[in-house]
Each structure stands twice: as structure tokens, then as C-alpha cells.
VOPAGU-2260 file (C-alpha; in pm, 1 decimal, decimal comma):
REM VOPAGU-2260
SITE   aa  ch    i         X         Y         Z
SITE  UNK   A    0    2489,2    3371,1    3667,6
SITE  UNK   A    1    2223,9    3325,1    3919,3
SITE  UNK   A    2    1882,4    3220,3    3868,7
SITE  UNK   A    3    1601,4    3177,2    4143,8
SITE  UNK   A    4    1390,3    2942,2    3978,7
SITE  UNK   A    5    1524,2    2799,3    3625,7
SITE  UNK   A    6    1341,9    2676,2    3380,5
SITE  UNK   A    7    1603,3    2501,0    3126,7
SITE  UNK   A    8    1419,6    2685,5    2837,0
SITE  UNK   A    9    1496,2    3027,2    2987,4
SITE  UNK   A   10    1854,7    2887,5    3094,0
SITE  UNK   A   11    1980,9    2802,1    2771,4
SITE  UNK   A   12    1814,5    3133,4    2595,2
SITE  UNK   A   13    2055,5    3322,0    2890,4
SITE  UNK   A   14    2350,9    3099,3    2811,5
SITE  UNK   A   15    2319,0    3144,6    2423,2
SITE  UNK   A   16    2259,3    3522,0    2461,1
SITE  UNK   A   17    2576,0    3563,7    2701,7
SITE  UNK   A   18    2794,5    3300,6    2484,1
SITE  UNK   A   19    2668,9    3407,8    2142,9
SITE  UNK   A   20    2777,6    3773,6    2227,4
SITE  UNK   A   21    3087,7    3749,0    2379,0
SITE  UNK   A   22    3134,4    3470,2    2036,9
SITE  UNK   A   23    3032,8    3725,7    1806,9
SITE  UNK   A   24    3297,6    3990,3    1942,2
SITE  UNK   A   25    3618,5    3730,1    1993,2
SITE  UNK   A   26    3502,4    3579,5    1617,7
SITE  UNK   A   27    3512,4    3954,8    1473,0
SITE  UNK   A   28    3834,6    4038,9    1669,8
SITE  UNK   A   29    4007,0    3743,9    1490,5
SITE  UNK   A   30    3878,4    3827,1    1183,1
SITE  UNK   A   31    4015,5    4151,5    1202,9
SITE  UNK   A   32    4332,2    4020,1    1295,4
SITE  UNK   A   33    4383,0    3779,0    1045,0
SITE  UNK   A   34    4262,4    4004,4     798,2
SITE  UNK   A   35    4571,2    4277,1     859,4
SITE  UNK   A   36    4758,5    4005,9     885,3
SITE  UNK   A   37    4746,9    3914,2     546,5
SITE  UNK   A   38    4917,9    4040,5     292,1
SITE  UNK   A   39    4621,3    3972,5      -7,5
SITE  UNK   A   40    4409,4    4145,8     201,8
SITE  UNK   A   41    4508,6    4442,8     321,4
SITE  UNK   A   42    4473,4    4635,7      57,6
SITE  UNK   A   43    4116,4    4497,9     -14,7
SITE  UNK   A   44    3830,0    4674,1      21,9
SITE  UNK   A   45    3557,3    4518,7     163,6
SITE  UNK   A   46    3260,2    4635,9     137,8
SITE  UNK   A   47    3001,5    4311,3     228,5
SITE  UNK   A   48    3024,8    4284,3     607,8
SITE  UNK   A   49    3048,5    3954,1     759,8
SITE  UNK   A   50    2730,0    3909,2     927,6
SITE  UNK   A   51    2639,5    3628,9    1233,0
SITE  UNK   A   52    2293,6    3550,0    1285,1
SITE  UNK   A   53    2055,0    3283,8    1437,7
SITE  UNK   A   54    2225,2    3220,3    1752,9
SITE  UNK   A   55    1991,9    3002,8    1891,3
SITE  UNK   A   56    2085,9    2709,0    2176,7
SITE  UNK   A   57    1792,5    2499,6    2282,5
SITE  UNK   A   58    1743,6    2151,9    2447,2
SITE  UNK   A   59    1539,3    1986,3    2201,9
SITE  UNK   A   60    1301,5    1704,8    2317,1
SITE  UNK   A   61    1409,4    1404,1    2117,1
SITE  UNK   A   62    1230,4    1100,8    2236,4
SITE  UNK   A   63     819,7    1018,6    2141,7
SITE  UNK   A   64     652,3     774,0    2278,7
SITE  UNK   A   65     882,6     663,5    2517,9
SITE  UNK   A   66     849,0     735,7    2944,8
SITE  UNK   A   67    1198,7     836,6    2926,6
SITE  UNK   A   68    1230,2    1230,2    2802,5
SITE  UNK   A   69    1551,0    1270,3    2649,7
SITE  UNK   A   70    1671,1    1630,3    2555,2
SITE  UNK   A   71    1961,3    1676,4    2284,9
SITE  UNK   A   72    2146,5    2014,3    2287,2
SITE  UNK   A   73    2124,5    2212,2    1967,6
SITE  UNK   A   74    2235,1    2567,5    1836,2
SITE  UNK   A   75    2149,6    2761,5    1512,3
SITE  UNK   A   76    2422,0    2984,0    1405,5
SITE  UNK   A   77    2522,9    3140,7    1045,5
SITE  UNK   A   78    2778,4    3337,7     920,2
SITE  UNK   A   79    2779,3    3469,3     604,6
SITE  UNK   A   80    2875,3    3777,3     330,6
SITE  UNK   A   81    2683,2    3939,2      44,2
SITE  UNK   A   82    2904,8    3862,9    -226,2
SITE  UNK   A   83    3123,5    4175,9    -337,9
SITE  UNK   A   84    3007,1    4124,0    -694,0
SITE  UNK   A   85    2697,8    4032,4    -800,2
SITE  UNK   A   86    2610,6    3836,1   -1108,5
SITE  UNK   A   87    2307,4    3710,2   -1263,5
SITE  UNK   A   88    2482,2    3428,4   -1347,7
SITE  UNK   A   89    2542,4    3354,2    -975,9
SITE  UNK   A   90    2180,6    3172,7    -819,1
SITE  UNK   A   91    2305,0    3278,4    -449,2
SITE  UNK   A   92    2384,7    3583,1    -366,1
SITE  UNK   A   93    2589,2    3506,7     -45,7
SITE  UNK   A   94    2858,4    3260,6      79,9
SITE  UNK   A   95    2743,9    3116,8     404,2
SITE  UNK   A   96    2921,9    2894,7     745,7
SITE  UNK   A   97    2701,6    2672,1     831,7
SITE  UNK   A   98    2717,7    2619,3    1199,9
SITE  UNK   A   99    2443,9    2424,8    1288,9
SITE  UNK   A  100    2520,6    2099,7    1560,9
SITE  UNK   A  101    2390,4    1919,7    1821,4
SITE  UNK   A  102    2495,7    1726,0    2127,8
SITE  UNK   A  103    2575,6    1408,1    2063,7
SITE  UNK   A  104    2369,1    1186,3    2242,1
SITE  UNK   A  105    2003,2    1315,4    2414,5
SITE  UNK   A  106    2035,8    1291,2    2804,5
SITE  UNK   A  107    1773,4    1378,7    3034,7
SITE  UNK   A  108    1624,1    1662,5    3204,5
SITE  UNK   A  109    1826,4    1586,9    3521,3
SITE  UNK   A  110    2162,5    1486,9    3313,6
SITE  UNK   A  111    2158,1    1861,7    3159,9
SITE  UNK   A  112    2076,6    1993,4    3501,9
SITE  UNK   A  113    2348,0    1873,7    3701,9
SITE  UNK   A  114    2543,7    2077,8    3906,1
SITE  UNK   A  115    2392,2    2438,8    3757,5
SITE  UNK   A  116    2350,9    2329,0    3376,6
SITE  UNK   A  117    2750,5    2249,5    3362,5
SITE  UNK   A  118    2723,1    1988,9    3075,7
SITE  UNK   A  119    2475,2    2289,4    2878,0
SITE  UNK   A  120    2793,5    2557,5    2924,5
SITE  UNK   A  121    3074,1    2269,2    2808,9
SITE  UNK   A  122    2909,1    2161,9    2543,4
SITE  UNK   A  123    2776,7    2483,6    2415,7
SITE  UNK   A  124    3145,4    2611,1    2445,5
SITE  UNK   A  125    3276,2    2330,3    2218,8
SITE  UNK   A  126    2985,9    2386,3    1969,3
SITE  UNK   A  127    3089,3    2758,7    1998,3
SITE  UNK   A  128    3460,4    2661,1    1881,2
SITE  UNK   A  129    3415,5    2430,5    1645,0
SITE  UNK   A  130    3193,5    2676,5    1450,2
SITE  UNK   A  131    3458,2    2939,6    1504,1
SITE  UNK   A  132    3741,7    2721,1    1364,3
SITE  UNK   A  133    3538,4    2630,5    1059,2
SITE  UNK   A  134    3438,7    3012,0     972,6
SITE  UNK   A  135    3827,6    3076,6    1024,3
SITE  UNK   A  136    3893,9    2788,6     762,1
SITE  UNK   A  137    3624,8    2935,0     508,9
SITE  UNK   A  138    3741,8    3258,6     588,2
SITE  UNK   A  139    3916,1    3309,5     208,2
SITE  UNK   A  140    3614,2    3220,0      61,5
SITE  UNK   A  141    3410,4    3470,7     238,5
SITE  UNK   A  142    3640,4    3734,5     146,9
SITE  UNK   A  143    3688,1    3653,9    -166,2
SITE  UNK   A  144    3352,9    3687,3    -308,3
């Protein structure tokens, strides 16, 4: 990807929206996969889709009242499923993946900047897989519901 003149707001917002889409379609190809390759499941009907939303990467200003800005790297993602069966006795009607994390420790401006925003991709990669390994693991109790 090249940008002219970057502004790391409108950086990340490109990375996210290029990661968070190609993430969305390898997480629902797996999903797929692992759903016909189950035995318990393949003669389910589902009829609650699995649905991925926030998928929002920022560099958040952490430090107040200090001369040093410090940024920390944070994304918003959630995956979750209407329940197949409702029930009033049920207070929540959906089973949700929290993927919500954050680099961790706040660097500077320049830091993240470095050589194109490399550290921003790397990191935002690794957040990307360790939310798709922990929707994998929770995977039976999204389908299940």
C-alpha cells in the first residue's frame, strides 16, 4: 500500500479495513471447514449466522500530562450468534467472542511509524490471530446455542 502523505489515523483505518476483510473471509472459510468436518454438526441446521462486527484498529493516545505522547495500539472486534432458541428465561439473547486487545506497551508517534507503520501491521496481525484462535476455541458454544 502506498500513501503520499499519511496521517497514522487514516493509516490504521486502511490497515484495519484491508486486514479486517481479508480476517473476516479466512475466519468464515475455517468455520466452514471445521463445521463439515464435524460429525455433530453436519447435520445441524443453522439458522443464526455468525456475525463479525466492530473492526476497529486505532492508535490510542495514552499519556496526559506528560511531553512525551505515547500511542498504544488497539482493535474492537466481536463475533457473535443469535441464539437458535430463544427463551425468556435466557437475559441475553446472543453468545458473543470478545476480541478486544491492545498493544502492550504505548510507544510513540515515531516508534509506530518506523519503516512504513511495520510494528502497526505485526502487531495488528497477532491481535488478528489471537482473536481468531479464541473464536475457533468458542466455536461449540456458538453453535450450540
Amino acid at each position: 500500500m502506498t500513501v503520499q502523505r499519511k496521517t497514522a489515523g487514516l493509516l490504521i483505518e486502511l490497515i484495519a479495513a484491508q486486514l479486517s476483510g481479508k480476517f473476516v473471509v479466512d475466519l468464515q472459510n475455517k468455520i466452514n471447514r471445521l463445521v463439515q468436518e464435524n460429525v455433530s454438526y453436519k447435520n445441524t441446521a443453522f439458522h443464526q449466522p455468525i456475525l463479525v462486527t466492530g473492526g476497529r484498529a486505532a492508535l490510542v493516545y495514552e499519556t496526559l500530562g506528560n511531553d512525551e505522547e505515547k500511542f498504544r495500539l488497539k482493535t474492537d472486534l466481536f463475533i457473535y450468534k443469535s441464539k437458535e432458541k430463544k427463551s425468556y428465561f435466557s437475559p441475553n439473547p446472543y453468545v458473543k467472542v470478545d476480541c478486544q486487545d491492545a498493544s502492550p506497551e504505548p510507544l510513540s508517534r515515531d516508534q509506530w511509524a518506523k519503516d512504513d507503520y511495520r510494528l502497526v501491521k505485526t502487531q495488528l496481525d497477532s491481535m488478528l490471530a489471537e482473536c481468531e484462535k479464541k473464536v475457533l476455541a468458542n466455536l461449540p458454544e456458538l453453535l450450540k446455542s
